[in-house]
N, C-alpha and C positions, 0 to 999 in steps of 0.2 A: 452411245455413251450417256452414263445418266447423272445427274448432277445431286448432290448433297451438299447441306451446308454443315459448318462443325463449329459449334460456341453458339456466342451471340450472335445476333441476325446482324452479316455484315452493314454497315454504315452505306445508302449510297450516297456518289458525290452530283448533289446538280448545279449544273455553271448556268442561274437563272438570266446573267449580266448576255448570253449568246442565243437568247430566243429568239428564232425566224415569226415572219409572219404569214402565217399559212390560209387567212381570207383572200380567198380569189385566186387561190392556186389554181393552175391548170395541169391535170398526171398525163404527164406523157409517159407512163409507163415506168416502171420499178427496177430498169435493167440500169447498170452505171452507164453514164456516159460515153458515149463512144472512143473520147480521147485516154478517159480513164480505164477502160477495158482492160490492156494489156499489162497494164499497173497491177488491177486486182488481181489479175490470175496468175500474175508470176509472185507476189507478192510476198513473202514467209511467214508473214503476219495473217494469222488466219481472220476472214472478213464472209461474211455472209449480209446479204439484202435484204432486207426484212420490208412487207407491205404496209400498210396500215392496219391491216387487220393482225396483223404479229406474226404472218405465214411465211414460212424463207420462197424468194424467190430465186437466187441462185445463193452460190457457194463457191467459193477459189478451193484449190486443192489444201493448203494450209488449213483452213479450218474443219474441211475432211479428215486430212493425217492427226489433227488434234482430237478429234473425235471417234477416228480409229472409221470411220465410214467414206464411203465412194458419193462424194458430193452429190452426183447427180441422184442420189436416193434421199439427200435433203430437204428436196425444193418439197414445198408444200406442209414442210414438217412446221410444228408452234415452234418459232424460236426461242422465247422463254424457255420452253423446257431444255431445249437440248443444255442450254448454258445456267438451266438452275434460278432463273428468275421470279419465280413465282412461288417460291417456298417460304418464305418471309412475308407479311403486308405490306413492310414498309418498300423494301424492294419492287415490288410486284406494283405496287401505286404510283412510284416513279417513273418505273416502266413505262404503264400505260400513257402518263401524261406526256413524255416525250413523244410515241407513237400519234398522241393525239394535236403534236405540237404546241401545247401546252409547257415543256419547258424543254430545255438548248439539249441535254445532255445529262447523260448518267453516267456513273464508273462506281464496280464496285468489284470485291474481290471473291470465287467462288473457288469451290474445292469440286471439282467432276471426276467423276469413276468412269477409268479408261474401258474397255473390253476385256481388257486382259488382266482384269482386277488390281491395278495400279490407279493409286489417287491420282490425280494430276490438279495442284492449284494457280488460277488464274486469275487474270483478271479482266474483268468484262467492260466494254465500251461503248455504249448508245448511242448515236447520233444522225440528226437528222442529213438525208441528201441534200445538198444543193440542185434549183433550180436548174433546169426544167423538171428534175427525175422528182416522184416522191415515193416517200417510204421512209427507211433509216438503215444506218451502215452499222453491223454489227461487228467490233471487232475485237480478239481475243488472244492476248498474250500469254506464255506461259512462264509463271513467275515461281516454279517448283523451287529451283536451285537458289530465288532468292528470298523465298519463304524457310528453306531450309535453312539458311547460314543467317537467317534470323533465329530460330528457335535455335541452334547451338550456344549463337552469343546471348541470348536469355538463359539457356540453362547454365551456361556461366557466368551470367549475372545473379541467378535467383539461387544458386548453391554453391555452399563454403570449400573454400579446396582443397581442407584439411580432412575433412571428413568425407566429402564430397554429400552432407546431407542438404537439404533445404535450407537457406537460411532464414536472416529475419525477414529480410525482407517474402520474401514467398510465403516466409510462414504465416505474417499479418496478414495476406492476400488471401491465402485460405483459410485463413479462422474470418475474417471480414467475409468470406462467401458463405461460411457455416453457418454465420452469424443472421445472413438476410430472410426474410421470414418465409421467403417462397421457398429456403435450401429446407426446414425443419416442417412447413406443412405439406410435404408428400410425402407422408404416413411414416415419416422416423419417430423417435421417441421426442422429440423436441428437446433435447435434452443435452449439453455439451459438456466436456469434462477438459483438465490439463493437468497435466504433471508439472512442475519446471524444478529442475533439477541442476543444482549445483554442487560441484565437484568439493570433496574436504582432504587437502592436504595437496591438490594441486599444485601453488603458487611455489611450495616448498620443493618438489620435484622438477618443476621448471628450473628457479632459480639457482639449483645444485646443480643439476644435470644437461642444463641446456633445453633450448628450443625446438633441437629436434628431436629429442628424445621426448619433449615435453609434447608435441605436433603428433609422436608415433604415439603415444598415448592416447590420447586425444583419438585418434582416428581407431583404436582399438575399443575404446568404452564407445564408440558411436556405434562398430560394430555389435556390440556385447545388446547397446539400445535397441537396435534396428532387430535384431534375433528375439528379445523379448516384444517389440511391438508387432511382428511376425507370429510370435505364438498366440498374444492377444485377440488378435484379428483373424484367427482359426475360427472357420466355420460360422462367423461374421461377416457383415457385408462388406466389412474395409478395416484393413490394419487401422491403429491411431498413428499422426503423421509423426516423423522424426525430424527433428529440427537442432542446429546450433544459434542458438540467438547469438554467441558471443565470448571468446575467451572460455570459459570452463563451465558454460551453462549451456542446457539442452533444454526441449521443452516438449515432449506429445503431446498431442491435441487429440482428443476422441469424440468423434462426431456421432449424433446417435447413441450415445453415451445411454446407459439402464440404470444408475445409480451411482452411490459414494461405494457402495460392493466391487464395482466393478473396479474403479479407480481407484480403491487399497489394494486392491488382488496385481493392479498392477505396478503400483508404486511400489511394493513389496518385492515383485518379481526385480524390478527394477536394485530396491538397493541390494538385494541377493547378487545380482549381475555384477555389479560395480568391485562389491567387494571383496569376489576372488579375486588372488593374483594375477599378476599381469607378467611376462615374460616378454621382456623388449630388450633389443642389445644386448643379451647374453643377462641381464639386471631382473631381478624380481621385484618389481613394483608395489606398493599397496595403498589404492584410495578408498574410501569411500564417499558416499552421498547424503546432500540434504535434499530432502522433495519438499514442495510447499503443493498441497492439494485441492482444486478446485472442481464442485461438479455441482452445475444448476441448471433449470430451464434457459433454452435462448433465449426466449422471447423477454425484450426486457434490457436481455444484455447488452453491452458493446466489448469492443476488440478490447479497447483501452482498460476498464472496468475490468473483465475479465486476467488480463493479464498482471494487473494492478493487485488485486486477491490473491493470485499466487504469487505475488513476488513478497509481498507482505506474509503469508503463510511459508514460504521457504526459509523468511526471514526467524519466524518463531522456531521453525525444526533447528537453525542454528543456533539461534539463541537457545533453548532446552536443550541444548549437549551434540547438536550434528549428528550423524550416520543413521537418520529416522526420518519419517517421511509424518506428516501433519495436517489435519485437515482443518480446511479455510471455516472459523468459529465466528459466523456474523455478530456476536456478541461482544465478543474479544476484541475483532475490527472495530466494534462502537467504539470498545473504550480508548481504542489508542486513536481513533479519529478526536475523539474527543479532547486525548491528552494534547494532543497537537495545536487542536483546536485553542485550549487553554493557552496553551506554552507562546501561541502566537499572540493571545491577547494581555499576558500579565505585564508589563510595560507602560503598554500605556492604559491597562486599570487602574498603575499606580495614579498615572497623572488624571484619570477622569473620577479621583477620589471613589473608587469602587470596594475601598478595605476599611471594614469598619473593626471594632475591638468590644468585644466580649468579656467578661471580669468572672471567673470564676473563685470563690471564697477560700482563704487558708485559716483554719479555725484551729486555736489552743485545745489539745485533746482533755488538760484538765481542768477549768473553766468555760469551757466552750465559748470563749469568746474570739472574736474576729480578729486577726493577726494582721494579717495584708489579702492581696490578690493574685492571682495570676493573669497575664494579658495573653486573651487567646483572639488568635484572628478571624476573619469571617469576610468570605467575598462574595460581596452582592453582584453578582454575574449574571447579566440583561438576559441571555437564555437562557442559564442553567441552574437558576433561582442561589440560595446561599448555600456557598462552599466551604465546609471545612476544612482544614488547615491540610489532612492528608492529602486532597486531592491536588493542589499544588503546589505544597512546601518544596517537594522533591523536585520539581521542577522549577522554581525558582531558583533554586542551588543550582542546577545544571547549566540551567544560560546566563547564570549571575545576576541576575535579578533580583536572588533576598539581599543582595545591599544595597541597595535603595529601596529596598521593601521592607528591609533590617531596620533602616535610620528612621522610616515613618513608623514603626511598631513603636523603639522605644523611646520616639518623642512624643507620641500620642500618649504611653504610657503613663510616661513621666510628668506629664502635662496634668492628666486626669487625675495621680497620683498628689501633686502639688493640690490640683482644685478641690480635693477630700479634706486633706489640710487645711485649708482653708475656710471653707466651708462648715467646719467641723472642729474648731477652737479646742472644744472641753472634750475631746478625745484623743485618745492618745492615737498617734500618726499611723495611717497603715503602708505598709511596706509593697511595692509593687514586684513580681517576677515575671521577667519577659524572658522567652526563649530565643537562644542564640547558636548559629549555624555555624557550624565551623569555616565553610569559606566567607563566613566572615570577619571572621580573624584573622584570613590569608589576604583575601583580597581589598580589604579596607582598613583603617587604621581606627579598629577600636576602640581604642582607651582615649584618642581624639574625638571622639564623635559622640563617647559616653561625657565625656568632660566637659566637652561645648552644649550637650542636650542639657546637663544636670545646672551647667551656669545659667541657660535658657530660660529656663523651666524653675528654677531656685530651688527644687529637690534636695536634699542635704542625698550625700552617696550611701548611708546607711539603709534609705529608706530604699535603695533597686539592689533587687537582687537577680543576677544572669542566669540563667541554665545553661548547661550544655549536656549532651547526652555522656551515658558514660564511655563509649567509643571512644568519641572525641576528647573526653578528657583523657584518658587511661593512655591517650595514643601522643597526648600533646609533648612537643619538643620545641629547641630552638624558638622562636618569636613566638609560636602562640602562647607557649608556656610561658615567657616574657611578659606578652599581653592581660596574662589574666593575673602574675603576680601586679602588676603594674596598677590592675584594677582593684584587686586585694589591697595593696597600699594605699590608693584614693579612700578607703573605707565600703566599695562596694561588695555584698557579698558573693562569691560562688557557689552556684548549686550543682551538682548533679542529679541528673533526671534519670527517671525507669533505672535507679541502680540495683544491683544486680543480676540484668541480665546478657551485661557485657563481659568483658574483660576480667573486672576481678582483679586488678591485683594491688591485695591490700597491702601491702609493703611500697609501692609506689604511690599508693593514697595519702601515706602520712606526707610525704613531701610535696603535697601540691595544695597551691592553696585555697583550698574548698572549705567552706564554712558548713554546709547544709547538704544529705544527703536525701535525695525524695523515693523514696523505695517504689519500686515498679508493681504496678496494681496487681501482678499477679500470686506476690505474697497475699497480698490482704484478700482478694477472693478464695483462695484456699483456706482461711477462717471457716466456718461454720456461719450458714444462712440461719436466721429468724424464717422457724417454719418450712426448712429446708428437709428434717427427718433424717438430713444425713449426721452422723458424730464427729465429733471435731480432730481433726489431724492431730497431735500431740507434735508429731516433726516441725508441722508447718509456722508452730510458735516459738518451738524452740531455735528454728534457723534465724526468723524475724528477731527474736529477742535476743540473740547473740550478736547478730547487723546492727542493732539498736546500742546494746551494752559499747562493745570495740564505737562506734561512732563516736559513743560518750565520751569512751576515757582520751580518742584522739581530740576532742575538743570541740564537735560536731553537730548540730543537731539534727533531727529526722522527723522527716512528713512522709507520712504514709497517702498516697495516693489509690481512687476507687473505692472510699468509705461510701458501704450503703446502705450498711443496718448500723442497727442499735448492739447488735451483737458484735460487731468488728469492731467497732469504736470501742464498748469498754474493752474487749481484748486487748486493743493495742494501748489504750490507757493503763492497763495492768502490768502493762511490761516497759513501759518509758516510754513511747514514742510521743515525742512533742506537738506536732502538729500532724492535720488531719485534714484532705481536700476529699471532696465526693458528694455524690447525689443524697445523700444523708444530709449535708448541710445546702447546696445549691447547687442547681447545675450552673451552667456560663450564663450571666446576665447581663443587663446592662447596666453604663454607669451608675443610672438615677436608680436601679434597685440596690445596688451598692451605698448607697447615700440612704437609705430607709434603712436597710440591715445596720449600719453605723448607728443610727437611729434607736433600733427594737434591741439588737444585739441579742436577739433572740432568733433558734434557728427551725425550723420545722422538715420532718421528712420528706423527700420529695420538692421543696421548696423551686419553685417553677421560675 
């Protein structure tokens, strides 16, 4: 009988606490003791005598019939070999030291090939004779049947019993062995890939139909996966694995993986599968799939990393409309690591004073002198140098943060706007406009918080004027609409922002109470450049100057927003528009260049 080992090199056990002392032994010979004789050879437990040199010198019939040989053709045989000891080092070195008395005792557990081509797995026992005899007792149990009813209750542990695939947990086991450096340096590609694939319209067929019709489903689309990662793994060294992570997700793994080729060819195959019908219960079915797609070097990677990218990439196939499969854009991940990143620190950037304020000019298009401001934000963010307003306005709104982000904008505003005043006697006042968020008209009490900043601050309410975009206005009802008549009566003004390219509806314009419409910069770039060669739209002034006119007779005035020639500016001066913000008169600056501009009252192109 010959021995094999199968995995990793069994563990052995040595019991160092039961070491003899073998200085000044005396061998009377390698046979058991005479009392113990008729022990060993009736014995069932198969036991063989091993000398010091490792040579059997006898054999009870048990470890004969275990071996499939006539004992007496044992004696002399290496006992190592017969029981597989020496095919490991670490094995084979524990060995010797108990031979050598060196230590008590070994056990370890071997897998031996019978004669008759049956595995048979055991496990093996070292240990030294007692005095007088020397040598050591080898002895060998057969642990088949309960090596077996362990691998059952694993493969019932490590796969799902709806599908009967792999689950998670196995699956993380095998993407963790893909993952080790020794699994991709014997000449694979180095290279891993993963589908992970979640069901679209599942939850809704469960909770109509039931759980077992939702269960026989389930075990059909694992079939439908298992067929296409069958085709994939044609003429390959190895299918990609099929796996149910959980509820209505699956996830292949492809090992050896050639490319993002290979893993669209199969993501593809994949939603083609999903989205025939399903015939279950006499019922015609129809789901389909979202895949999120991953394929990179291993080297590098981890399990967690790895599965992290496609869950995040599944996420995106859902969010772009579901039943498509998407591949993992490191780019993409930057920016929502980052978004995260932000959305975690705006809070307390409030409190570590990280938001400063910016002043961009509103200039009288026929005089060109200086009107008011606009307050724009800017956050000085310790890694990610200054952030303009897009990058986490939107976020702010989401975890509610722009109202306490809101009340510091426009008390700083308002603050700044007083200090000009101040400052600046023999001028006539400039007007501050700070933009305002719609939740925060829901979730705070604005027309309190305007009221207390403007008593604060001594601002008379003429001089702040709100934005809102025109979504948000055009959509307002009930309280918000409340809110901004409320503010309308204090004397502050309402603006609308980027108008025109919302809503629209000017019959609900006249009843709301908006003072100032600020026209969206993409009228005013459709103007004709200075030096541009192209000829001037005729539509494009006619629309502008028709928005301008209707503003008029409702009572309204209008700032055109993104003046940046000399050529837009007298346009829109030709046709009525009142005011004028753009890089023609300043971009956003700071206070104290706002206090010099009051000053010169003079404006330069490009003005920096």
């Amino acid at each position: 009988m010959s021995g094999t080992s199968e995995g990793p090199a069994p563990a052995a056990d040595l019991d160092r606490d039961a070491v003899t002392e073998s200085n000044g032994r005396t061998s009377v010979g390698t046979e058991p003791p005479p009392p113990y004789r008729s022990v060993f050879t009736a014995a069932p437990l198969a036991m063989a005598v091993v000398d010091r040199e490792g040579l059997v010198v006898t054999a009870n019939d048990g470890f004969g019939a275990l071996l499939g040989s006539d004992p007496d053709t044992l004696v002399g045989r290496i006992g190592a070999d017969l029981v597989d000891l020496s095919s490991d080092a670490r094995t084979w070195h524990a060995y010797r030291e108990v031979l050598r008395g060196r230590e008590a005792r070994l056990r370890c557990t071997r897998r031996l090939k019978h004669p008759d081509g049956q595995s048979v797995w055991v496990q093996v026992a070292v240990t030294p004779l007692p005095a007088p005899a020397d040598g050591v007792l080898l002895s060998v149990s057969d642990i088949s049947a309960q090596r077996e009813l362990q691998g059952r209750l694993r493969h019932l542990q490590m796969h799902d019993p709806v599908t009967r695939l792999p689950n998670r947990t196995l699956f993380f086991e095998r993407l963790t062995a893909a993952l080790e450096e020794e699994s991709y340096d014997e000449g694979g590609t180095g290279r891993i890939g993963l589908c992970y694939l979640d069901l679209d319209g599942f939850k809704a067929i469960n909770d109509t139909l039931g759980h077992r019709i939702g269960d026989r489903l389930l075990a059909a689309v694992a079939e439908r996966l298992t067929r296409c990662a069958d085709e994939a793994g044609y003429a390959r060294t190895s299918a990609p694995l099929v796996a149910r992570l959980g509820g209505d997700e699956f996830a292949l793994l492809v090992e050896d993986s050639t490319g993002t080729d290979q893993l669209a060819e199969l993501a593809e195959s994949l939603l083609k599968a999903v989205q025939a019908p399903f015939d279950i219960a006499g019922q015609r079915l129809s789901v389909s799939a979202s895949i999120g797609v991953v394929e990179r070097l291993a080297a590098g990677t981890t399990p967690t990393a790895l599965v992290q990218a496609a869950d995040t990439t599944l996420y995106w196939a859902k969010a772009d409309g579901k039943a498509r499969w998407t591949l993992f854009d490191p780019e993409r991940n930057a920016n929502l690591m980052t978004r995260q990143a932000l959305a975690s620190t705006l809070r307390p950037a409030i409190e570590r004073g990280e938001f400063v304020l910016e002043y961009q000019p509103l200039v009288g298009m026929e005089d060109g002198r200086l009107r008011g401001v606009e307050a724009l934000i800017r956050w000085n963010h310790p890694q990610f140098g200054v952030l303009t307003p897009n990058r986490f306005i939107a976020l702010a709104e989401e975890d509610g943060s722009i109202v306490p982000l809101g009340r510091w904008i426009l008390a700083t505003a308002c603050r700044q706007a007083r200090r000009w005043q101040l400052d600046h006697p023999t001028e006539p006042p400039l007007f501050v406009s700070v933009n305002v968020a719609v939740r925060q008209v829901w979730d705070s009490d604005l027309v309190a918080d305007v009221a207390e900043t403007l008593a604060e601050t001594g601002l008379e309410p003429r001089l702040l004027q709100l934005e809102l975009t025109e979504s948000a206005v055009m959509g307002s009802a009930g309280r918000p609409l409340q809110a901004l008549q409320a503010l309308s009566d204090m004397g502050v003004h309402i603006a609308i922002d980027d108008f025109g390219t919302g809503y629209s509806n000017l019959a609900y314009l006249s009843r709301l109470p908006v003072s100032v419409l600020k026209l969206d910069g993409s009228f005013v770039r459709g103007f004709q450049y200075e030096g541009a060669g192209v000829p001037p739209n005729p539509a494009d002034e006619v629309v502008v100057e028709a928005m301008i006119q209707l503003a008029h007779r409702l009572g309204l005035t209008v700032t055109a927003e993104c003046v940046e020639t000399l050529a837009q500016a007298s346009r829109l001066r030709r046709i009525g528009c009142d005011t004028g913000q753009g890089w023609l008169y300043s971009r956003p600056v700071s206070p104290e260049r706002i206090s010099e501009l009051m000053d010169s009252q003079t404006y330069a192109v490009g003005n920096p």
